[in-house]
C-alpha positions in Angstrom: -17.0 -34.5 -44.6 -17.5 -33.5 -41.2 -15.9 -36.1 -38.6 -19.3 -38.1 -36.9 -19.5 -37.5 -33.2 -17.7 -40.1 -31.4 -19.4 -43.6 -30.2 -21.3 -42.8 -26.9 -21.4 -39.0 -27.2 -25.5 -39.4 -26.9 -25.0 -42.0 -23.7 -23.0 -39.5 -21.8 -25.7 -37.6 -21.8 -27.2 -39.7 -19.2 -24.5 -39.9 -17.1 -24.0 -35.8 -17.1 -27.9 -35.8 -16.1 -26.9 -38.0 -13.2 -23.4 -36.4 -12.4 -23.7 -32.8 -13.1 -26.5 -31.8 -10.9 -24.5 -34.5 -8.3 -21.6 -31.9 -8.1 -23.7 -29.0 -8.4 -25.5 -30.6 -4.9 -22.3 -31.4 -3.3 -20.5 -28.5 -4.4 -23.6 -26.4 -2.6 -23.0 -28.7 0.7 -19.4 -27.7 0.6 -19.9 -23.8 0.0 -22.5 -23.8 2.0 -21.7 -25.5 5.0 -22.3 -24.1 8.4 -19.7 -21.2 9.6 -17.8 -21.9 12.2 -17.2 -19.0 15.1 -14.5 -16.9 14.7 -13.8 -17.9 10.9 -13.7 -15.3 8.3 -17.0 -14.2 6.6 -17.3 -15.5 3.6 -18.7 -13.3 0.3 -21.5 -14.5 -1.8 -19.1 -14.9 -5.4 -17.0 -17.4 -3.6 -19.6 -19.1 -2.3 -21.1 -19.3 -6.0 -17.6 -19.9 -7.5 -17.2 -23.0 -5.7 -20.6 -24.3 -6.7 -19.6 -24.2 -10.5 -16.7 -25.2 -9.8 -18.0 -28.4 -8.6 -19.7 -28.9 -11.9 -16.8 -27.3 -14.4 -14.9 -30.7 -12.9 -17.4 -33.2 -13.5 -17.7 -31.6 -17.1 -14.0 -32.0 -17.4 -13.7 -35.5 -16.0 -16.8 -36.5 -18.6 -14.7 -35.2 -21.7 -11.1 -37.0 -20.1 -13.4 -40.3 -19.3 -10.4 -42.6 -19.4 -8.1 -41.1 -22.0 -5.0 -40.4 -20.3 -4.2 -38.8 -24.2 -7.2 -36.1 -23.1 -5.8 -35.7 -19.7 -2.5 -34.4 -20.8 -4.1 -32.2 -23.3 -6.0 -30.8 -20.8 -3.6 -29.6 -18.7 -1.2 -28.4 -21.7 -4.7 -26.1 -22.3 -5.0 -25.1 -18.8 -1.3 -24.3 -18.3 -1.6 -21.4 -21.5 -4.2 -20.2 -19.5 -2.9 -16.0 -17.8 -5.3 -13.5 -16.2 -3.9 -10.5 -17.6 -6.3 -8.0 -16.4 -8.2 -7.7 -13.1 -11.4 -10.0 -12.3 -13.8 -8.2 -10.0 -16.5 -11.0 -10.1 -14.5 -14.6 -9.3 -17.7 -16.0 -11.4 -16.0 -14.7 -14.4 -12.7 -16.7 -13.8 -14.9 -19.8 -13.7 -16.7 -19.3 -17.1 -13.8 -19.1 -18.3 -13.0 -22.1 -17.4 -16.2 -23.5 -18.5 -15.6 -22.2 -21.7 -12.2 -24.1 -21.9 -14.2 -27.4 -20.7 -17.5 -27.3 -23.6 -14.5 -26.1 -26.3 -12.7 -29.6 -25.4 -16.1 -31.8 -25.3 -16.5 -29.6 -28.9 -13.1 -30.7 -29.9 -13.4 -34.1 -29.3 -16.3 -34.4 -30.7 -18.6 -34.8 -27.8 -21.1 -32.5 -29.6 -24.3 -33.1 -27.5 -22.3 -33.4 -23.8 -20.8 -30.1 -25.3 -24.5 -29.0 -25.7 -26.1 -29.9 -22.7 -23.4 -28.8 -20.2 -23.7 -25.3 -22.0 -27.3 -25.1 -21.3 -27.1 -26.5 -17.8 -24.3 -23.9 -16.8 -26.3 -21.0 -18.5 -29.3 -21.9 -16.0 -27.0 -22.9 -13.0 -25.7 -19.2 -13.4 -28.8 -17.8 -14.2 -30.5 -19.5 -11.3 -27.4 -18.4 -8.6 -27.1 -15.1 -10.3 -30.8 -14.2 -9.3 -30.1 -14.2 -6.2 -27.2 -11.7 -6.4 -28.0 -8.0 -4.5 -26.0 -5.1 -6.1 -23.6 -3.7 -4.1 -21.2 -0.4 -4.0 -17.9 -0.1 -3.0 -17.2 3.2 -0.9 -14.5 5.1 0.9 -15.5 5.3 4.2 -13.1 8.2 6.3 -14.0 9.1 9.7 -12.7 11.7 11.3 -13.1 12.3 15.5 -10.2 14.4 16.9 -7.8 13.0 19.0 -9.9 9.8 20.0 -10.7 8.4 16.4 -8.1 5.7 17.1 -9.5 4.8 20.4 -12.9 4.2 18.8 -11.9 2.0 16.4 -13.3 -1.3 17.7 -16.6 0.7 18.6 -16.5 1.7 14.7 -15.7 -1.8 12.8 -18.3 -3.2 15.3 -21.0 -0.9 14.2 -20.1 -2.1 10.4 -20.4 -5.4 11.4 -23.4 -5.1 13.0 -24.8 -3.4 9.9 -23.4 -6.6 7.7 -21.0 -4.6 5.8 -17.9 -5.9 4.5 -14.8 -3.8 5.7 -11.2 -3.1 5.2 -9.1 -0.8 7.0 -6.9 1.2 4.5 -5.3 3.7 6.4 -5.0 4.8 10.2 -4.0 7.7 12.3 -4.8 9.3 15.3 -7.1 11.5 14.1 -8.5 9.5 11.0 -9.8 6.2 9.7 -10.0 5.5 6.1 -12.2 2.3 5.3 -13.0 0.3 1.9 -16.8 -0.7 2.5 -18.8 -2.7 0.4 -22.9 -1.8 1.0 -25.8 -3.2 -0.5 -27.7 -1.1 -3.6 -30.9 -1.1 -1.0 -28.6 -0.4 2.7 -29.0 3.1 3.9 -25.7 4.7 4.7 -27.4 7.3 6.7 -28.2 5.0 9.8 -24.4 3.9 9.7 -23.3 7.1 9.5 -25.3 8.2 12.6 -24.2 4.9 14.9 -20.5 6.1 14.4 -21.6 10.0 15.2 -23.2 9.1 18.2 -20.2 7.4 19.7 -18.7 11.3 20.0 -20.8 12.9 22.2 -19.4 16.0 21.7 -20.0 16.0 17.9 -17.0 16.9 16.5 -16.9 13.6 14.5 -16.9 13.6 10.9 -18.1 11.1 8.5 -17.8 11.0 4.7 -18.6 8.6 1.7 -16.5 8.8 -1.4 -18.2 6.1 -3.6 -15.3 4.4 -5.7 -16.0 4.2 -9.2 -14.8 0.8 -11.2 -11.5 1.6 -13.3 -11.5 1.5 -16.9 -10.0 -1.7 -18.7 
């Protein structure tokens, strides 16, 4: 016979309609809160990622409750826990760990909090998912004689000014080799003419190698 679901299982269904869309609000105001000059630009999966982290941790707090028993099981779990292979999208470390926290609230026998904080993750992720843009990852070398490293700051401002995420891979005098990420919907050809323009002589070169994801 089936083990019942523990005393209370149904009531902390109130409290996770209280608490989880609590962290989800808070965890937003964190993410979300206004950038400060000079700081680093932040991308839109970390920004996410700490939104459901917010709510993976109230989740995990409504399973633990007041069993210190639960607590150290919990982090026994966590500890097994290795990323063996590459995570592009930080989203994808986080439903892991989501998966980890309905599994315990399953385990314990908190079958309806297990139920509910499934379905409110699926449309937290759904809902902050939507709002997602595809992007491309390119190889971005530019090529302008003698002076390419002199232009440099003229270059990663014209990226910037486009919104692109950059990083510089290589350098020389003569070349530039960058890892940009663009927008599906971003023309490359307007970028591509900013950074020709700034050799008036038009000797400068510039070419996109996209940068196809590697096989797992």
């Amino acid at each position: 016979m089936p083990p019942l679901p523990e005393i209370g299982d149904v009531a902390k269904i109130g409290d996770a309609l209280i608490r989880l869309p609590l962290a989800a609000v808070l965890g937003a105001a964190l993410a979300l809160r206004p950038k400060r000059k000079g700081t680093p630009p932040r991308t839109p999966a970390v920004v996410q990622t700490q939104i459901i982290l917010a709510v993976v941790g109230a989740i995990i707090m409504l399973v633990v409750g007041a069993s210190l028993a639960r607590a150290f099981g919990i982090v026994g779990v966590a500890s097994l826990i290795r990323y063996r292979s590459k995570i592009d999208d930080p989203k994808d470390a986080v439903v892991m760990l989501s998966a980890l926290a309905v599994g315990l609230a399953s385990g314990v026998g908190l079958y309806a909090l297990a139920a509910f904080s499934t379905a409110f993750l699926i449309v937290m992720l759904g809902t902050i998912e939507s709002f997602e843009k595809g992007v491309k990852k390119f190889e971005l070398t530019i090529k302008a004689g003698d002076q390419t490293d002199e232009l440099r700051p003229r270059i990663e401002a014209i990226l910037r000014r486009f919104e692109l995420a950059y990083e510089l891979r290589a350098s020389a005098d003569e070349a530039l080799c960058y890892e940009v990420t663009v927008p599906i919907d971003r023309p490359r050809d307007r970028v591509s003419n900013a950074i020709l323009r700034l050799d008036p002589e038009g000797h400068a070169a510039v070419d996109w190698s996209e940068k196809k994801s590697k096989a797992k």
